[in-house]
C-alpha positions as CSV (number, residue, x, y, z in Angstrom):
1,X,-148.4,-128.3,59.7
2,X,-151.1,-125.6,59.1
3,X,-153.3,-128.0,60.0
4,X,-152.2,-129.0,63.0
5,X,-150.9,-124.9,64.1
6,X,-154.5,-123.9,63.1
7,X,-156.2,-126.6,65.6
8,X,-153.7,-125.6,68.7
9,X,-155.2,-122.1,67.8
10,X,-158.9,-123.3,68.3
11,X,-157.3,-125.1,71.1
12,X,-155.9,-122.4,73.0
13,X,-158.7,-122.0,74.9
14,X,-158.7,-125.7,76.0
15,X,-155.1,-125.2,77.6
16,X,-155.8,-122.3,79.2
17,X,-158.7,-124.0,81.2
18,X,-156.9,-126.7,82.3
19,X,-153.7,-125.2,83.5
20,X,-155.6,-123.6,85.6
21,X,-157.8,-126.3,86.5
22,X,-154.5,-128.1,87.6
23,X,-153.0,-124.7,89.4
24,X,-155.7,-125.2,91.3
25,X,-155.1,-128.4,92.8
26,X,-151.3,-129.0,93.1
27,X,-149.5,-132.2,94.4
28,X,-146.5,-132.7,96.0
29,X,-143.7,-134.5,95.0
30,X,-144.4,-138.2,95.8
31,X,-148.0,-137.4,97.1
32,X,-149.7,-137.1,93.1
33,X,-153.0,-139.0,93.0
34,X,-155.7,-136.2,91.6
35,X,-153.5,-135.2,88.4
36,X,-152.4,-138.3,87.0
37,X,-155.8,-139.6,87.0
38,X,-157.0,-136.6,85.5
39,X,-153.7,-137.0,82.6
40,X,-154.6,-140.8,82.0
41,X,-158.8,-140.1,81.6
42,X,-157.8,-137.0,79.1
43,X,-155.3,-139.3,77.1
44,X,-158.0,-142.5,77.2
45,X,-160.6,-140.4,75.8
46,X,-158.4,-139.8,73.4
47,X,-158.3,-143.2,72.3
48,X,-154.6,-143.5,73.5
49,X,-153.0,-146.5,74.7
50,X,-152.1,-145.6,78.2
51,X,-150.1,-147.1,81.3
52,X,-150.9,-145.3,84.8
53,X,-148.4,-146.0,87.8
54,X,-145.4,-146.3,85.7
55,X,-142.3,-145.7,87.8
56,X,-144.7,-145.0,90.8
57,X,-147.1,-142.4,90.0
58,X,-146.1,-141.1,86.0
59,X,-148.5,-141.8,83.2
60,X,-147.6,-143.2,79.5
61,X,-149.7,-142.6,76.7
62,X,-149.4,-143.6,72.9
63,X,-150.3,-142.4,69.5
64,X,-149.5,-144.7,66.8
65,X,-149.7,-142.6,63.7
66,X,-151.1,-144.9,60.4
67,X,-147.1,-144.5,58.6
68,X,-144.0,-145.4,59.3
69,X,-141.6,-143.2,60.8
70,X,-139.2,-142.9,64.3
71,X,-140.7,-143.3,68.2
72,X,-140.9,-139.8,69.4
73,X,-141.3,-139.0,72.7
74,X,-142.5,-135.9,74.6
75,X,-142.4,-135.6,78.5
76,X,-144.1,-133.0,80.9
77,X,-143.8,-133.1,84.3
78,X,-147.1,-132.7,86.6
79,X,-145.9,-131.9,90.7
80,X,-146.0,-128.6,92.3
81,X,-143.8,-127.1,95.1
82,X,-144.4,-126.9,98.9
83,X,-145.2,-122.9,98.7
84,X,-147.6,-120.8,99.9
85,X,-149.3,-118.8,96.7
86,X,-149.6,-115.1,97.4
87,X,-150.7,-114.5,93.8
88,X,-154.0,-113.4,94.2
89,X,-155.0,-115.2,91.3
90,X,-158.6,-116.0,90.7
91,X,-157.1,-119.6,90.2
92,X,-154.9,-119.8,92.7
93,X,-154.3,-122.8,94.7
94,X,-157.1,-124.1,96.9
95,X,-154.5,-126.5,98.8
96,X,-153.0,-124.7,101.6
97,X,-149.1,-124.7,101.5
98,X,-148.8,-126.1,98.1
99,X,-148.6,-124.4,94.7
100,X,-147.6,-124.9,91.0
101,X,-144.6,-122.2,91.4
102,X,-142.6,-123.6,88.5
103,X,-145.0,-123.7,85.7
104,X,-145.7,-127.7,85.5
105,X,-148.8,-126.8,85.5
106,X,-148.5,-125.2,81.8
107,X,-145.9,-128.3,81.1
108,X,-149.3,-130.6,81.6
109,X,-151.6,-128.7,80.0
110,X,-149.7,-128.1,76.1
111,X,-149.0,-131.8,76.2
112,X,-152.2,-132.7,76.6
113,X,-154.0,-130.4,74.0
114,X,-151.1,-131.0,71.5
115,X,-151.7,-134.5,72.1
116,X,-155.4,-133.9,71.1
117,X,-154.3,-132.1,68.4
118,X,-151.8,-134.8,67.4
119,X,-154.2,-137.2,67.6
120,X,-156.8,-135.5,64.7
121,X,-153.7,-135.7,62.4
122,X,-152.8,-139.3,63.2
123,X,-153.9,-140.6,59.7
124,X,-151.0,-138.4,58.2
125,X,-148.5,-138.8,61.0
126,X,-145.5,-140.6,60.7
127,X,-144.5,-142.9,63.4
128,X,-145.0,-143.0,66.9
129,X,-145.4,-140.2,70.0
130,X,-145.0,-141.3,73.1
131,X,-146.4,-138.6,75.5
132,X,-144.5,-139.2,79.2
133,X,-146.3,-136.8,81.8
134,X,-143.6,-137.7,84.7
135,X,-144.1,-137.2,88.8
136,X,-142.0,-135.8,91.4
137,X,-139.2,-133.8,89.6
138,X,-138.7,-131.1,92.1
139,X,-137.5,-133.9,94.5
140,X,-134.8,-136.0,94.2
141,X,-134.2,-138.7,93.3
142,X,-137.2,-137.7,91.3
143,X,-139.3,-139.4,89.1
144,X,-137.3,-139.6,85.8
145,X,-135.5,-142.3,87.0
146,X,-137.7,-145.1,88.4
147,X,-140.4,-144.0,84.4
148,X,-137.3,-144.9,82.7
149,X,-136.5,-148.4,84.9
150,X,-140.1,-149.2,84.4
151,X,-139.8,-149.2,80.5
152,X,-140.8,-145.6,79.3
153,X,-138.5,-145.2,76.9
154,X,-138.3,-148.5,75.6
155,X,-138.2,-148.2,71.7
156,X,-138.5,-144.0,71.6
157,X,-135.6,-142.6,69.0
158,X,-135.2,-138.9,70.4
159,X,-136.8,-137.4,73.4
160,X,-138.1,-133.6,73.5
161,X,-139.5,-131.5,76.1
162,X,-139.5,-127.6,76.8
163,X,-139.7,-125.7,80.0
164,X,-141.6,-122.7,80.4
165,X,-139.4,-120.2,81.8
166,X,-140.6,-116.7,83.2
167,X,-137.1,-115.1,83.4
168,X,-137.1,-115.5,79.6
169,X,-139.6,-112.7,77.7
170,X,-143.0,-114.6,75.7
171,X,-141.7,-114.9,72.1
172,X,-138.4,-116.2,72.9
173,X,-137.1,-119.4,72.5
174,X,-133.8,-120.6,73.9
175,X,-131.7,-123.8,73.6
176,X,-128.2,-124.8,73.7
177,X,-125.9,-127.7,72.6
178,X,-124.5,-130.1,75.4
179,X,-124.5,-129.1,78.8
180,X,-127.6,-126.6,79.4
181,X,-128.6,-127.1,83.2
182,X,-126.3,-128.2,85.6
183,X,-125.7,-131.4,88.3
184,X,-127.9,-130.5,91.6
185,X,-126.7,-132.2,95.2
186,X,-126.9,-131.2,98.6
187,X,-125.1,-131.4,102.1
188,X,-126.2,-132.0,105.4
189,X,-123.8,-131.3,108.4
190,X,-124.5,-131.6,111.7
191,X,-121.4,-130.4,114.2
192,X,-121.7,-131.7,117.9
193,X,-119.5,-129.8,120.3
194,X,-120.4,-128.3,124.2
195,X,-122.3,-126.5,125.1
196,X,-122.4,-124.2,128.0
197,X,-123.1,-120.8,129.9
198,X,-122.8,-117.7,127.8
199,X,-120.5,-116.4,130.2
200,X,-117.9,-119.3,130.9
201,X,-116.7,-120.0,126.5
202,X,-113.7,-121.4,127.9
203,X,-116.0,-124.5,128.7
204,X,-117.3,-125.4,125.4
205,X,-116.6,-125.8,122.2
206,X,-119.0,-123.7,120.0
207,X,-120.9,-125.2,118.0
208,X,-122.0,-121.8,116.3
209,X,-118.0,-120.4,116.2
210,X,-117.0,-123.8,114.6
211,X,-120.1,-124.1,111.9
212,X,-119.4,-119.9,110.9
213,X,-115.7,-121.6,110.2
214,X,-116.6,-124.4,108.2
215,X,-119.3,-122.1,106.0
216,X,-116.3,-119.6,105.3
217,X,-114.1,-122.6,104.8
218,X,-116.4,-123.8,102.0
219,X,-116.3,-121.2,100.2
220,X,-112.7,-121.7,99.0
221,X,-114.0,-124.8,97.8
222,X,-114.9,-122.3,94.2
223,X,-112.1,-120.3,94.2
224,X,-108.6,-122.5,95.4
225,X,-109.8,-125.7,94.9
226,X,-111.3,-126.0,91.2
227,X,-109.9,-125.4,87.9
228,X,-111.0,-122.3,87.0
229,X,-112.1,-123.5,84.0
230,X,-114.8,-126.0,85.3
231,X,-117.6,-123.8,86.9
232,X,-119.6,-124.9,90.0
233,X,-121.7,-123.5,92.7
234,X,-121.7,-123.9,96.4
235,X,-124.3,-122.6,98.5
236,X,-124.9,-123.3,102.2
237,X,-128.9,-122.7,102.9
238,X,-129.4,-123.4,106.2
239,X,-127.9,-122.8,109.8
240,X,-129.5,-123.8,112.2
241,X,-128.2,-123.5,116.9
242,X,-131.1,-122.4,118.6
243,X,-130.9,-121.5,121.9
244,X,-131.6,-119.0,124.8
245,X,-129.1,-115.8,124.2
246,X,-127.4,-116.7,126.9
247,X,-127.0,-120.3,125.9
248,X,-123.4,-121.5,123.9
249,X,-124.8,-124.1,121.5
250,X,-123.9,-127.5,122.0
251,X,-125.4,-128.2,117.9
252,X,-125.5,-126.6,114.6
253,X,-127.3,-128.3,111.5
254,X,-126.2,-127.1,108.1
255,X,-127.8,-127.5,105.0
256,X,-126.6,-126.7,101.4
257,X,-126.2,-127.5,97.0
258,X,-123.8,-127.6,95.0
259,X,-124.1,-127.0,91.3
260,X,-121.7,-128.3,88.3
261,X,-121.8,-129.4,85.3
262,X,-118.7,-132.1,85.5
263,X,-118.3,-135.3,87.3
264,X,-115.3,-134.8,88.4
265,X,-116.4,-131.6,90.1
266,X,-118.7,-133.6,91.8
267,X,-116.1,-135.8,93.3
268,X,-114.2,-132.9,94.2
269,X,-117.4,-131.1,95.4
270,X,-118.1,-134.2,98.2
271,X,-114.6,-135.1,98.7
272,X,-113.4,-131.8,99.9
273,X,-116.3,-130.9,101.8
274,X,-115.4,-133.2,104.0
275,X,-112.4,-132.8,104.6
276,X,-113.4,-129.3,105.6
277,X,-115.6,-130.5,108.0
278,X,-113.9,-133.2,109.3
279,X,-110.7,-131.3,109.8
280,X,-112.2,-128.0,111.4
281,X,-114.2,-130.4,114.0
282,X,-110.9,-132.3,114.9
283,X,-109.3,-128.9,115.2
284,X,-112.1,-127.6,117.6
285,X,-112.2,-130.8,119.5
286,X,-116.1,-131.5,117.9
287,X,-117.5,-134.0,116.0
288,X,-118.9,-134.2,113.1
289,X,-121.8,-136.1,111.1
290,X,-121.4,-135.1,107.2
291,X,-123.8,-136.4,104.1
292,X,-123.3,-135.8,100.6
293,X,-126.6,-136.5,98.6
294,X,-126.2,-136.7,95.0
295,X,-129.5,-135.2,93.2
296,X,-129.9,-135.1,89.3
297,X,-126.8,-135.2,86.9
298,X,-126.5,-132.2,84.2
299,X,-129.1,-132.2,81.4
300,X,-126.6,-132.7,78.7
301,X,-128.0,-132.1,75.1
302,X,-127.4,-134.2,71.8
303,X,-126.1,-131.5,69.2
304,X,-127.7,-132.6,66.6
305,X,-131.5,-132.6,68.5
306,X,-130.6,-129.3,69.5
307,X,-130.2,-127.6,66.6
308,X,-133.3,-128.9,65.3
309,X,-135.0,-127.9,67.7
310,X,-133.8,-124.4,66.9
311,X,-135.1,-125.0,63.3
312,X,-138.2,-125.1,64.6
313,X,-138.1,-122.2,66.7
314,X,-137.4,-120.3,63.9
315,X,-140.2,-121.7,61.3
316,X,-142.5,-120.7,63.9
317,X,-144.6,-117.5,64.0
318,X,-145.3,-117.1,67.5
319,X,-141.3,-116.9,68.0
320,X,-140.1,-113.7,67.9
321,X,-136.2,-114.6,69.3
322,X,-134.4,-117.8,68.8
323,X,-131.1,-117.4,70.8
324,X,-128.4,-119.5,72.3
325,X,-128.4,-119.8,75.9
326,X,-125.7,-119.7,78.7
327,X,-125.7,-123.0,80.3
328,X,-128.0,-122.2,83.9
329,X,-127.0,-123.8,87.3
330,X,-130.8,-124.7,87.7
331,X,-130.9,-129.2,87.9
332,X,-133.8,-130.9,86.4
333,X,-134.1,-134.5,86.2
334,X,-135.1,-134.5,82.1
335,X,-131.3,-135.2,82.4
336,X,-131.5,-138.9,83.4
337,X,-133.5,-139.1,79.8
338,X,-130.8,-138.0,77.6
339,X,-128.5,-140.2,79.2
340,X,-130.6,-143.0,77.4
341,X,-131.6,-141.6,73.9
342,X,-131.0,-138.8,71.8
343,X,-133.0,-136.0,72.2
344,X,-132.8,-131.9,73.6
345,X,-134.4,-129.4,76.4
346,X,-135.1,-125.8,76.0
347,X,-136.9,-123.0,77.5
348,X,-140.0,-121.2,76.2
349,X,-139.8,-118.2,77.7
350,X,-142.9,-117.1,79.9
351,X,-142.5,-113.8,81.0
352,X,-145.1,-111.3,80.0
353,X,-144.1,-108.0,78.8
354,X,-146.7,-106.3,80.4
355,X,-145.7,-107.3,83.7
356,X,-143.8,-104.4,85.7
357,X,-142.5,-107.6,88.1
358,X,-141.2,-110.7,86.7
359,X,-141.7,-113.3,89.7
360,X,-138.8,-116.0,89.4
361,X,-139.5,-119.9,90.0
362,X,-140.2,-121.3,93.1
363,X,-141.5,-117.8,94.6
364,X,-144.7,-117.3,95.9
365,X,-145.9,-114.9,93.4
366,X,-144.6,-116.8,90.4
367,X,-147.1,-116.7,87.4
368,X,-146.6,-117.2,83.3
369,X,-147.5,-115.8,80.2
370,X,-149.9,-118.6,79.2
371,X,-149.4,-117.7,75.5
372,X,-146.1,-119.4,76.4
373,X,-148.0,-122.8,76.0
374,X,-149.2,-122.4,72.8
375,X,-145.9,-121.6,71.9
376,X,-144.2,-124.2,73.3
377,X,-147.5,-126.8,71.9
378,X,-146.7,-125.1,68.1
379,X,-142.6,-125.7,68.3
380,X,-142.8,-129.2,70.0
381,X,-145.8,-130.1,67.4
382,X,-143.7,-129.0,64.5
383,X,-140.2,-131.3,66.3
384,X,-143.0,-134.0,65.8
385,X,-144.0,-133.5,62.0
386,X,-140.9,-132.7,61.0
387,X,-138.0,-134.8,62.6
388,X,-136.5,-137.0,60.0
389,X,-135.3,-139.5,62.7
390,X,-132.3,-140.5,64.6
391,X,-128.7,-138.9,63.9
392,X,-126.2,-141.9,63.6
């Protein structure tokens, strides 16, 4: 373990270049070509066995350590976000409209120097690490799904992986037991009544009037229509009639997420939704179009793998805090993973406390505390030494 902390150490460096190497060049969802060929070179020189393609555009690389011991598997994902950076970063992103606004970037960059790292300790590791650097998570269906269907997992014991999280303060690590981040779907809605002169309403049906009732409609969806003891989210992002002021729209598109952590939430989520719809439509004498889109299901942790992981928070110096989180209505797609082996997520928190603004994800200012990677290199590392294989 010294060993292998004191190499990350020298390694630092190494990290820090290429996370912002890769902030520099960001790929959509989908659209990576540049990073995974830059993951599967890194891992080859490494002398790693490794599969390029793999459920589309996510890269597989092995260690075989020289004794027996479990298939470990660590995954990173690689994509960036559709934003413009206004960072002002001396790396910032030289691809217009696209940025690394989620920290992927830092994801890519520990896993690939703890693989290096991994891989000068390989003639006293036990067992296998399989390193899964995955595509396309910010879009579902995402890219969890079609790695795992192409064989990614096949023979890994436990799965970890860590997100780097800004909203957290550097030193802290958090993790939880059983449901940690929540099911993410959306809604699309498209109303289609009559439109019409501004000055003769009596002559349409308003499109605009009837989509401001179904949005306030929706929104007793939370509060009369769940158990109060199952939580969920609904949000409605987007309205969109445009016209001349003088114009009644004839249209309105809406747009919106739900979040939950419960199946049967879900059903209730689409179920009553459209009902709403349907029923305020019919009421208004419009139509309706209504799709429910069902994204990633909750990331759901394995006890036991959780509380390991919180071991090794705690046996680790760079951790100042290791706490138990509040599950978050964020969705990530690690979820499909735990759904086929054991294993756990956490955050490493990312935000720097010299900071006097703490940019959240997805936002065009959004930055880390790289020291977060280390971190997140030293914990993971340690999961790998020390995990004394599956839980029955």
């Amino acid at each position: 373990m010294d060993n292998l902390f004191s190499r990350l150490e020298e390694l630092y460096p190494e990290m820090v270049e290429i996370r912002r190497y890769l902030h520099q060049y960001p790929e959509l969802s989908f659209e990576e070509e540049q990073t995974p060929a830059y993951i599967a070179d890194y891992h080859r020189q490494l002398g790693h066995d490794v599969r390029t393609g793999v459920g589309g555009r996510g890269v597989t690389a092995v260690l075989r350590g020289e004794k027996p011991g479990p298939v470990i598997a660590l995954r990173a994902d690689f994509d960036a976000l559709p934003i413009q950076e206004n960072t002002g970063l001396p790396f910032a992103s030289k691809t217009d409209g696209v940025m690394h606004a989620c920290g992927h970037d830092g994801h890519t960059a520990y896993l690939l120097v703890l693989a290096k790292a991994l891989q000068e300790e390989r003639h006293s590791l036990s067992g296998t690490v399989v390193f899964i650097h995955q595509h396309a998570e910010e879009y579902a269906p995402g890219g969890a799904i079609e790695m795992i269907q192409d064989g990614c997992l096949e023979g890994v014991d436990v799965i970890f992986g860590t997100h780097l999280w800004a909203t957290v303060p550097y030193g802290t690590v958090q993790y939880c037991e059983g449901p940690m981040m929540a099911a993410s779907d959306r809604f699309h809605i498209t109303i289609r009544g009559k439109g019409g002169h501004g000055a003769q309403p009596h002559l349409t049906k308003d499109a605009i009037v009837i989509g401001s009732q179904v949005v306030t409609s929706l929104q007793q969806i939370v509060s009369r229509r769940l158990d109060p003891l199952h939580s969920g989210v609904l949000s409605v992002g987007s309205f969109e009639a445009v016209n001349a002021f003088n114009v009644i729209a004839e249209s309105a598109k809406l747009t919106g997420t739900t979040r939950c952590f419960n199946e049967n939430v879900r059903d209730i989520f689409e179920e009553e939704i459209g009902k709403i719809v349907h029923g305020t439509c019919e009421a208004s004498g419009a139509e309706a179009d209504y799709e429910y889109l069902r994204g990633y299901p909750p990331v759901d942790n394995h006890r036991d793998e959780a509380r390991f992981i919180a071991e090794c928070a705690e046996k680790t110096e760079s951790v100042q805090k290791t706490e138990y989180m509040s599950p978050s209505m964020a969705g990530e797609d690690y979820a499909h993973y735990l759904r086929h082996v054991k294993g756990t997520y956490f955050f490493t928190g990312a935000g720097h406390p010299d900071w006097e603004t703490t940019y959240p994800h997805h936002h065009s200012k959004f930055d880390i505390d790289e020291r977060a990677m280390l971190t997140a290199a030293q914990v993971i590392g340690r999961a790998v030494l020390e995990y004394p294989g599956p839980s029955s």
